[in-house]
DOLUM-63068 format. One record per residue: residue number from 1; x, y negated, z of N, C-alpha, C in turn. Coordinates in steps of 0.1 Angstrom, whole numbers, plus 2048, in hexadecimal, padded with zeros to 3 digits. Layout:
N
   resi   nc1   nc2   nc3   cac1   cac2   cac3   cc1   cc2   cc3
    NUM     X     Y     Z      X      Y      Z     X     Y     Z
...
//
This chain:
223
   resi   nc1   nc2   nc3   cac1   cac2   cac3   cc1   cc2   cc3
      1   6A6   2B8   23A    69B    2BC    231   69A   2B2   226
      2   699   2B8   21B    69A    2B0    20F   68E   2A8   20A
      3   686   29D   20B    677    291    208   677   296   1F9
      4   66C   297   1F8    660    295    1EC   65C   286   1E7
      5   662   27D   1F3    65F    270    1F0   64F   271   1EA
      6   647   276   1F2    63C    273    1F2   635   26B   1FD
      7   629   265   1FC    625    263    208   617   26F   20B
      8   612   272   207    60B    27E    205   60C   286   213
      9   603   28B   21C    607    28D    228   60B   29F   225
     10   607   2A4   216    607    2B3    218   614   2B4   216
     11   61D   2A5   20D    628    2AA    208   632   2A7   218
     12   62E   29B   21B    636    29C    230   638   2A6   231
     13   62D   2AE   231    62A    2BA    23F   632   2C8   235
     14   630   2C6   22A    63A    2CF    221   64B   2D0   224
     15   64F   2C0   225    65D    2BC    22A   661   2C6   232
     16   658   2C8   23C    65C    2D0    247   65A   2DB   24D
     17   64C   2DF   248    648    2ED    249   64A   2F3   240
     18   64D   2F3   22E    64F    2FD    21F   65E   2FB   227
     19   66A   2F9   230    674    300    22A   674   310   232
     20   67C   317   22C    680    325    22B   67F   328   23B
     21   677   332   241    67B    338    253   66E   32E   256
     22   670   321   257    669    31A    261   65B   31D   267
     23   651   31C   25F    644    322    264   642   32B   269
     24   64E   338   266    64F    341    26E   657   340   27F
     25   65C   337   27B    664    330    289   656   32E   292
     26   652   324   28C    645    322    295   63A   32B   29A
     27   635   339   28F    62E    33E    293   639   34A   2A1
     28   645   34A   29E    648    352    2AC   648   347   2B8
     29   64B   33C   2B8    648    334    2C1   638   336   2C7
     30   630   336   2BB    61E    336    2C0   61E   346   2C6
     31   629   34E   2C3    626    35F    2C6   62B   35D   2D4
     32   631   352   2DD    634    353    2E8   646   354   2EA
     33   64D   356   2E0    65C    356    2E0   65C   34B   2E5
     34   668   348   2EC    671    33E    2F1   67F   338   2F4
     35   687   345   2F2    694    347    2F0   69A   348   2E0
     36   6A6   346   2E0    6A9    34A    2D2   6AC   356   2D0
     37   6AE   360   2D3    6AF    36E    2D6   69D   376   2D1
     38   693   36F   2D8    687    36F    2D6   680   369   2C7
     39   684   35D   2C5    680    35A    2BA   689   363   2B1
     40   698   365   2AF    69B    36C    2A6   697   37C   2A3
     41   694   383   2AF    68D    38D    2AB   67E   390   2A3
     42   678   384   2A1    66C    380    299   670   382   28A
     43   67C   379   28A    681    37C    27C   68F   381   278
     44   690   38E   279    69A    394    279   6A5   395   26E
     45   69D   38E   263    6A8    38B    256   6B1   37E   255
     46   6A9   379   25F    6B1    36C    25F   6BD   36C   266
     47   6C6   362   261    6D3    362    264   6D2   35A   26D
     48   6D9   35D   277    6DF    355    285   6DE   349   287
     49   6E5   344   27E    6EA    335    277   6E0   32F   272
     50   6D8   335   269    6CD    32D    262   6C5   32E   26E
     51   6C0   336   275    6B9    330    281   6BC   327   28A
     52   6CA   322   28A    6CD    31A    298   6C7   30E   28D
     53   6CC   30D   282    6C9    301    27A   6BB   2FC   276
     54   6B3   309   278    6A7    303    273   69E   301   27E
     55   6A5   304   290    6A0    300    299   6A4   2EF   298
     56   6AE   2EF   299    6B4    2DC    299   6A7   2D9   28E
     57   6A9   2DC   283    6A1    2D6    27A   68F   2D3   280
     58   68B   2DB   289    67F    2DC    28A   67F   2D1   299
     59   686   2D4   2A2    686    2C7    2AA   68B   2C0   2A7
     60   691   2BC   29F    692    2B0    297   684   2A5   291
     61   67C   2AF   28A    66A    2AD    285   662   2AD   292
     62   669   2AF   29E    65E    2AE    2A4   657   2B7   2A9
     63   659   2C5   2A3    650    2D0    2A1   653   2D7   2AC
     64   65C   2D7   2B5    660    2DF    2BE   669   2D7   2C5
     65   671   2DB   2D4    677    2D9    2DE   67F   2E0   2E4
     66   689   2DE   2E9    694    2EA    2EC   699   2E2   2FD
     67   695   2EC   305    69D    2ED    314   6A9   2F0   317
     68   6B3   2ED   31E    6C4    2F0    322   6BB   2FC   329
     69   6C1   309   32C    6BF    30F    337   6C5   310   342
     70   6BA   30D   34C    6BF    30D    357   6CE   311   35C
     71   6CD   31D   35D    6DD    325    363   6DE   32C   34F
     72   6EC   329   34C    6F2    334    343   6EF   329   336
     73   6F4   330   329    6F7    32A    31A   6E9   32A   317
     74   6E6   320   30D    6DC    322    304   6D1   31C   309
     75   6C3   319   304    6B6    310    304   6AF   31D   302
     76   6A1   316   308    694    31C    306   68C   311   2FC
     77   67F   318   2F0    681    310    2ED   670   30C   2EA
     78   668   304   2EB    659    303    2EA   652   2FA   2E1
     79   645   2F9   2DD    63F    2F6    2D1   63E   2E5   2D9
     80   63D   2DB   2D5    63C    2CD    2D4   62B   2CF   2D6
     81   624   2C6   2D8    617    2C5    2D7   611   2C4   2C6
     82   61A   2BF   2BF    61C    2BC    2AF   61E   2CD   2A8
     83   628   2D8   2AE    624    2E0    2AA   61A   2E9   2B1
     84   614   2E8   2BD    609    2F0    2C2   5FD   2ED   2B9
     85   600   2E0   2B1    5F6    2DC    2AA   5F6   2E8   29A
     86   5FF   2EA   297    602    2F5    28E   5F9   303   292
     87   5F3   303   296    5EC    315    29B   5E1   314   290
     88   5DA   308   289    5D0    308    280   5D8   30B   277
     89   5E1   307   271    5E8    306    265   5EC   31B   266
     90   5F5   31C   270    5FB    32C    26A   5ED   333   26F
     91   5E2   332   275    5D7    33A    273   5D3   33D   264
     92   5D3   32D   260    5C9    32F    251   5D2   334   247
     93   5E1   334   24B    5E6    337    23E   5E9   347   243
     94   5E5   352   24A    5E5    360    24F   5D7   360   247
     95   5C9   35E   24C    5C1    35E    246   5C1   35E   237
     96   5C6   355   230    5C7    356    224   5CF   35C   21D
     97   5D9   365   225    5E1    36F    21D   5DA   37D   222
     98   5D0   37E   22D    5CB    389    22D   5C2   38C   225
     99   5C0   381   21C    5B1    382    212   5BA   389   204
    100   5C4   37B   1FD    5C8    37B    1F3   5D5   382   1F3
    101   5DD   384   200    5EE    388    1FB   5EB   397   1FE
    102   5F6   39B   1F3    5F3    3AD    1FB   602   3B0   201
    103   5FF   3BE   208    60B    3C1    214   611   3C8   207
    104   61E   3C8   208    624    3CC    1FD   632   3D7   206
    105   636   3DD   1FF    63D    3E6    204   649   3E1   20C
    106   64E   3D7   208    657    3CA    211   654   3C7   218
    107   649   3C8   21E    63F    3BE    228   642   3C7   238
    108   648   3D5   236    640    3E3    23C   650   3E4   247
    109   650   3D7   24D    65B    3D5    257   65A   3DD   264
    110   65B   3E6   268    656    3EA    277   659   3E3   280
    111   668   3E2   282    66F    3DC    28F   665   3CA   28C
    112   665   3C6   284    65B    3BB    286   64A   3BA   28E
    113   648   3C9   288    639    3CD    28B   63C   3D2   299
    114   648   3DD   2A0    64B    3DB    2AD   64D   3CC   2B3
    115   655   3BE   2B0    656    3B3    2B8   647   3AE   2BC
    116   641   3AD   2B2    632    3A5    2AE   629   3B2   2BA
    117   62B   3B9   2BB    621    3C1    2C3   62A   3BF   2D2
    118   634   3BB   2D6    636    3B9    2E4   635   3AA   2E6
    119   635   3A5   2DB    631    397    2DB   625   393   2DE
    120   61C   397   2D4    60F    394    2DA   602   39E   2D4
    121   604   3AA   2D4    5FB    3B1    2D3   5FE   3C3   2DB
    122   602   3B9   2E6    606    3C3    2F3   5F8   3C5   2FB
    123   5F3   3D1   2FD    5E5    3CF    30A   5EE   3D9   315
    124   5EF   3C6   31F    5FA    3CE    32A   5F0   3D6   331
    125   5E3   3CE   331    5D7    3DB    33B   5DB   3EA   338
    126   5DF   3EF   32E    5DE    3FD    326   5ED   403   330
    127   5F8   3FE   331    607    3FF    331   604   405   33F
    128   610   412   342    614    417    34C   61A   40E   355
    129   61A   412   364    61E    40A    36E   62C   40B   36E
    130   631   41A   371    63E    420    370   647   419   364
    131   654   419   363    65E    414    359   65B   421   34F
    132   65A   41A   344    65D    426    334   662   41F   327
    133   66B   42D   322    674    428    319   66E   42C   311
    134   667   424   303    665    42D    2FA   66E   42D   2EC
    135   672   436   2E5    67E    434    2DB   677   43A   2CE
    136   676   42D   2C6    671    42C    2B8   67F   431   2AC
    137   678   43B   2A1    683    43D    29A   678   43D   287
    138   680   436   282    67B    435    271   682   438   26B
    139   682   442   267    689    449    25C   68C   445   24F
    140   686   43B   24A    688    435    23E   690   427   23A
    141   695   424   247    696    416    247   6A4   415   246
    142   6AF   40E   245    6BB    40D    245   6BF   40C   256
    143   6CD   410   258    6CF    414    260   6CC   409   270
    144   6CE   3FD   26D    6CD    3F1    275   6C0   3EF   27A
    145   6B3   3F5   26D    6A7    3F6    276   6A5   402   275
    146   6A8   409   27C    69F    415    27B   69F   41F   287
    147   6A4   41A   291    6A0    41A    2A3   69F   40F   2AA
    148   694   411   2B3    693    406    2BB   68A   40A   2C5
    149   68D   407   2D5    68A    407    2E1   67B   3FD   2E7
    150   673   403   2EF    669    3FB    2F0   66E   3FF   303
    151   670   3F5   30A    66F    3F4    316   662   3F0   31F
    152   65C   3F8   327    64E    3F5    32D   650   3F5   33C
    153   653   3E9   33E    658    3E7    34E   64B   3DE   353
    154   649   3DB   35D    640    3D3    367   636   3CE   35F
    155   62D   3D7   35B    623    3D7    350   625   3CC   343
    156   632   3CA   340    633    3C8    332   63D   3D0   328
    157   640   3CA   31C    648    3CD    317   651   3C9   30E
    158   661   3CB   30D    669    3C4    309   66A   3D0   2FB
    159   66D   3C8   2ED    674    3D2    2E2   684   3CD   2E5
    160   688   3DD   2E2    699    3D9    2E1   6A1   3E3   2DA
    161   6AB   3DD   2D0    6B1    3E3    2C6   6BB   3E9   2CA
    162   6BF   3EA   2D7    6CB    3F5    2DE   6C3   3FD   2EC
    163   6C9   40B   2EC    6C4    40E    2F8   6C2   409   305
    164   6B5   408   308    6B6    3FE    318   6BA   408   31F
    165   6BB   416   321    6BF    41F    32A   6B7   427   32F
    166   6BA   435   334    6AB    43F    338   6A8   448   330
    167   6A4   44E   333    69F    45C    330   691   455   323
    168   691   454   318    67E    451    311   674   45B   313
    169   66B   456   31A    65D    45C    31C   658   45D   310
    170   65C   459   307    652    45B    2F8   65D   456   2EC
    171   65E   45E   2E3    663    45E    2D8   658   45E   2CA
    172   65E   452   2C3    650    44F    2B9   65B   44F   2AA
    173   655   458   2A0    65D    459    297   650   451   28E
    174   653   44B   282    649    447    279   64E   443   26A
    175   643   447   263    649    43D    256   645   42C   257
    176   64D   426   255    649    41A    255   63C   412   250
    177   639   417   243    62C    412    240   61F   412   248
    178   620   421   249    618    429    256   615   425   265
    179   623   422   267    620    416    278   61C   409   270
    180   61E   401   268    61B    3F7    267   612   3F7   261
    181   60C   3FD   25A    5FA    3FF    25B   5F2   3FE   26B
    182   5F8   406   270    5F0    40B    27B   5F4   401   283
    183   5FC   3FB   281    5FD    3EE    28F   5F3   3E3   288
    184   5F3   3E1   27C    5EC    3D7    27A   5DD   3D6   27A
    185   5DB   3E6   27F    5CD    3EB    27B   5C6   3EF   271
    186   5CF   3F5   269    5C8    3FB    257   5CA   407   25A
    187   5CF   40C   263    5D0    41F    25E   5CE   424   271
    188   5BF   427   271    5C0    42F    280   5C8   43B   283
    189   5CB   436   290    5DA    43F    296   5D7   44D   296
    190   5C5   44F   292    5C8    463    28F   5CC   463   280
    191   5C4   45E   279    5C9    45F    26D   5DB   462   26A
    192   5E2   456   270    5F1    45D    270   5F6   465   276
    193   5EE   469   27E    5F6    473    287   5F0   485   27F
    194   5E6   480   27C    5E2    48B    271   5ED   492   264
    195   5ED   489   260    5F8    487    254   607   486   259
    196   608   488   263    617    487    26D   620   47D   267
    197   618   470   263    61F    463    25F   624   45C   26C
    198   620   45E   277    626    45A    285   624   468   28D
    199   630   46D   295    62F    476    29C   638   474   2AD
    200   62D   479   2B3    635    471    2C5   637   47D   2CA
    201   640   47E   2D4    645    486    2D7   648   482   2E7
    202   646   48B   2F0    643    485    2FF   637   48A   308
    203   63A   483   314    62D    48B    31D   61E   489   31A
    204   617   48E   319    607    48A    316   5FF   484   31E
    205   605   47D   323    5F9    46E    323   602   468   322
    206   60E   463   31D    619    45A    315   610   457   309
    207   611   46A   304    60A    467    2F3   600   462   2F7
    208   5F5   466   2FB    5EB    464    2F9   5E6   457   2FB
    209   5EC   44D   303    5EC    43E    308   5F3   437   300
    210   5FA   43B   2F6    607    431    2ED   602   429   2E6
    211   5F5   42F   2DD    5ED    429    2D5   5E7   41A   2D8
    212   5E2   41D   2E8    5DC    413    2F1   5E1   407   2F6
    213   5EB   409   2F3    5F6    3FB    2F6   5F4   3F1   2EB
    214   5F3   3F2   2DF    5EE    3E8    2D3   5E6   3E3   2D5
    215   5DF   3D8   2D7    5D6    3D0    2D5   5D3   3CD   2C6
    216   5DA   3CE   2BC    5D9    3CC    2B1   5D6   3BB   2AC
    217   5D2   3B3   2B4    5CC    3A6    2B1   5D5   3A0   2BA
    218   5DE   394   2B4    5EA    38D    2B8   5E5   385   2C6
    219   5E6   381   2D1    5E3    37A    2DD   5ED   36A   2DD
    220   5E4   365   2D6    5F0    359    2D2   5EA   34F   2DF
    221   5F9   349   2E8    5F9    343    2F3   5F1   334   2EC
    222   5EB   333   2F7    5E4    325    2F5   5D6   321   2EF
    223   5D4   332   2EA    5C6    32E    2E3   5BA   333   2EF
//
């Protein structure tokens, strides 16, 4: 990471938190990821590579910690006490883009807005007991995002970009803006289903309980 050669604590803390991914590194760490499989589905534009690198980089500052796994390849990886101490920092800076930044048509990621909702605005109280596959499809999106699998096993739920297998209990077609309104909580789920901007298809109390799985308000570990 390249010094400002300041001593200035905002420009330190710049050193390490302004480069490119990182803060977002951290806020899926604060979303409960732990794996790199896990963090990388947080940020799905990021390159492979640039994440292995900006994990070194980040335990390197301190900011995080990486476990051998037990049995098999690869680390688990968790926030330092230094970055648990980060939860004030990415609160205020969400807060202040919810005042000042606007959602912009780029912003309107689904398969992100699916991670982030099994991540941490899952209400497992709401979820079926029984296994269910539900298979998300966006018509607008380029081909790499534009299905994806929500698995609902032992009252949670995994997102996954290849068929986990099974028959889907519910098929959710949407325009992307449309779910990502409504996950975030701008557009109630009659409202689109009025306007057939999300349309589910499946047994009726699937539909009717699908909605009920959002919590809409993130459950960040530790607070």
């Amino acid at each position: 990471m390249a010094s400002y050669r300041q001593y200035c604590p905002i420009a330190r803390a710049t050193e390490i938190l302004a480069e490119r991914w990182n803060l977002l590194i951290v806020r899926n760490l604060l979303f409960g990821a732990t794996t790199f499989s896990s963090i990388a589905q947080g940020v799905p534009a990021m390159s492979r590579s640039m994440l292995s690198k900006r994990l070194r980089q980040l335990e390197q500052a301190g900011v995080i910690a990486s476990t051998p796994k037990p049995a098999g390849q690869g680390s688990t990886y968790g926030l330092t006490e230094a970055g648990a101490d980060l939860i004030g920092v990415i609160d205020g800076l969400g807060q202040w883009a919810e005042t000042w930044v606007e959602v912009l048509p780029e912003h309107n990621d689904p398969g992100f807005a699916l991670w982030a909702w099994c991540q941490v605005q899952l209400d497992r109280s709401a979820l079926p007991d029984e296994r269910v596959v539900v298979q998300f499809e966006f018509p607008e999106e380029a081909p790499g995002n534009r299905h994806f699998w929500m698995l609902i096993e032992n009252r949670d739920a995994e997102l996954c970009a290849t068929d986990p297998g099974g028959e889907p209990g519910l098929r959710v077609v949407a325009e992307s803006k449309a779910f990502v309104d409504w996950h975030r909580g701008v557009l109630p789920w009659s409202t689109a289903i009025r306007r057939q901007a999300i349309t589910t298809m499946g047994s009726r109390s699937l539909v009717r309980a699908f909605p009920t799985w959002n919590s809409h308000t993130p459950v960040v570990a530790g607070r």
